[in-house]
Structures are given as C-alpha cells and as structure tokens.
C-alpha positions as CSV (number, residue, x, y, z in Angstrom):
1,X,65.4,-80.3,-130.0
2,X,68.8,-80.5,-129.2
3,X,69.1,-77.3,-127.8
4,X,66.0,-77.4,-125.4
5,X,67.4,-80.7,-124.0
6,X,71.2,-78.6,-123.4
7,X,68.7,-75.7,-121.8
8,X,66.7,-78.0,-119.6
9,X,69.6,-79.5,-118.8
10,X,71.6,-76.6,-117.7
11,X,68.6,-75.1,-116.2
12,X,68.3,-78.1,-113.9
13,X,71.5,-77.5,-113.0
14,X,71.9,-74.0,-112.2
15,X,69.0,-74.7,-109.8
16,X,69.8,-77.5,-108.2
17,X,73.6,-75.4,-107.6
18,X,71.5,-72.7,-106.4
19,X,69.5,-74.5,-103.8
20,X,73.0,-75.9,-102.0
21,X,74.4,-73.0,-101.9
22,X,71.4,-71.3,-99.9
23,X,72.6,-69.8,-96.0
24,X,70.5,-69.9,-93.2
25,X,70.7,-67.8,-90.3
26,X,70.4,-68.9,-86.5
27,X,70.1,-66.8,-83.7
28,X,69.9,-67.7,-80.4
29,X,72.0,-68.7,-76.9
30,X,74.5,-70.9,-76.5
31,X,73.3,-74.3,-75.1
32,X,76.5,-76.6,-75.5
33,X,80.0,-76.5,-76.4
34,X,81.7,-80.2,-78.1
35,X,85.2,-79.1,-78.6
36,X,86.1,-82.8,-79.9
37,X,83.1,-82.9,-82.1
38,X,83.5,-79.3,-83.0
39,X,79.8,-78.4,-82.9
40,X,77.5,-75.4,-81.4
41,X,74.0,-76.1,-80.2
42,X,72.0,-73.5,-79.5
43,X,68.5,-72.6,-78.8
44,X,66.3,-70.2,-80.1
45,X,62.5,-69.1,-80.2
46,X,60.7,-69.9,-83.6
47,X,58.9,-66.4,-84.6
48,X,55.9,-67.9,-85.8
49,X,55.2,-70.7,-83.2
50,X,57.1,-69.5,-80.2
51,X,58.4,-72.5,-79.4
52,X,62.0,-73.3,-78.2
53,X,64.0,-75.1,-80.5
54,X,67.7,-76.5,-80.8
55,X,69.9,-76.7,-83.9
56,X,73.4,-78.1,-83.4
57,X,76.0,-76.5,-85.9
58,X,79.2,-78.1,-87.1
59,X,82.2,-75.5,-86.6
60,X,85.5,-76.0,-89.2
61,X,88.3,-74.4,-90.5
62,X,86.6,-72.6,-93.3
63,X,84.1,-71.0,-90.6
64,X,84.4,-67.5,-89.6
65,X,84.2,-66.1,-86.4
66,X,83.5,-62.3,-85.1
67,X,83.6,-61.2,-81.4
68,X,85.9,-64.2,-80.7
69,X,88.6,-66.1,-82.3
70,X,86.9,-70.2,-81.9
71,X,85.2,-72.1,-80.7
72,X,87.3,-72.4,-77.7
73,X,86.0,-68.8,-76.9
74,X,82.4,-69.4,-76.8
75,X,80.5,-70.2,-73.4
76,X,77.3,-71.5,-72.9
77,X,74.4,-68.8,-72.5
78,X,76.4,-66.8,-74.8
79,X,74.2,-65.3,-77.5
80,X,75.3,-65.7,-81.1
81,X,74.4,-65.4,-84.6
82,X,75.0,-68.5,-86.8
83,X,75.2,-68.3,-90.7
84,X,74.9,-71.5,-91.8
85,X,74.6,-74.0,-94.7
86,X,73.1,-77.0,-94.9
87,X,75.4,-80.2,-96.4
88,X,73.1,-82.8,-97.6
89,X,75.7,-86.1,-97.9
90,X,76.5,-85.6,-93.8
91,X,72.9,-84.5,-92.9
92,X,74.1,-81.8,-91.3
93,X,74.4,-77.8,-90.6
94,X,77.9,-76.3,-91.0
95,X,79.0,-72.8,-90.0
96,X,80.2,-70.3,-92.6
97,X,80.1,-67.6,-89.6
98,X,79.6,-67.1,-85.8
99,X,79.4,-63.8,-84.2
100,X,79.2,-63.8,-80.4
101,X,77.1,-60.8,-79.3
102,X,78.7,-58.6,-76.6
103,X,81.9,-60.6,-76.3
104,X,84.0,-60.3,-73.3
105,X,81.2,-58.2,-71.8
C-alpha cells in the first residue's frame, strides 16, 4: 500500500512537471512594441475559426532571439514566430524564442 501511495504520488508529479513545462508556438505580425514593460503583442489568425486574435508575450533575459538581437530590433508589422510558455503565478505568456521572419529585409 505504501508503495502505490509513493507511485501515485510521483505519478502526480511527473505530470503535473510535465504540463508546465509545455511550449506554445505563436505566429503572427507584430502589433506593439513596450520596451519598459518588455512585452510583444502580436496578432494572428486562429486556423480553425479564422478570426483575429492578440496574445501579448513577455520578453526576458533567458529569451532567445533569431533574425535580430532584442527586442529593441523588432518593429511593428514585423512577422514573427514566438515559442512560448505559459507561467501560471504571473498569468502570463513568456518568450523562450523569437524569430523575426525576413529581418532587415
């Protein structure tokens, strides 16, 4: 019994470490720039509704960026490609990676 409590345990656990750690991926163009609050919004077509929606993305220190070297780079109507993870205690979407498409095209 003891050992099916450690297993549901740990199984619990392993899923719930899992789920976090999930990415998402945004594409879309470049609606605003917030240098001070370091964040990208961006709009993009939903695939199965085609409708328009906007997803702002918190940019950091840890994030990556391709085609330019931050956020300082980026200009609205750009297009980019976000890889992003959700952070549940701040409610919000933080960048891992931003690639600019076409950059200083």
């Amino acid at each position: 019994m003891k050992t099916f409590k450690i297993l549901t345990i740990f199984a619990i656990l392993v899923f719930s470490f899992s789920m976090t750690l999930r990415a998402e991926w945004f594409d879309g163009e470049v609606q605003k720039i917030d240098i001070k609050a370091k964040t990208i919004t961006i709009s993009e077509i939903d695939p199965i509704t085609d409708i328009e929606e906007k997803q702002e993305v918190l940019v950091d220190e840890a994030t990556v960026f391709s085609g330019v070297t931050s956020l300082k780079d980026i200009r609205e109507n750009d297009n980019v490609t976000i890889e992003a993870q959700y952070d549940e205690p701040t409610d919000a979407w933080k960048a891992l990676s931003v690639e600019v498409a076409e950059a200083g095209a």
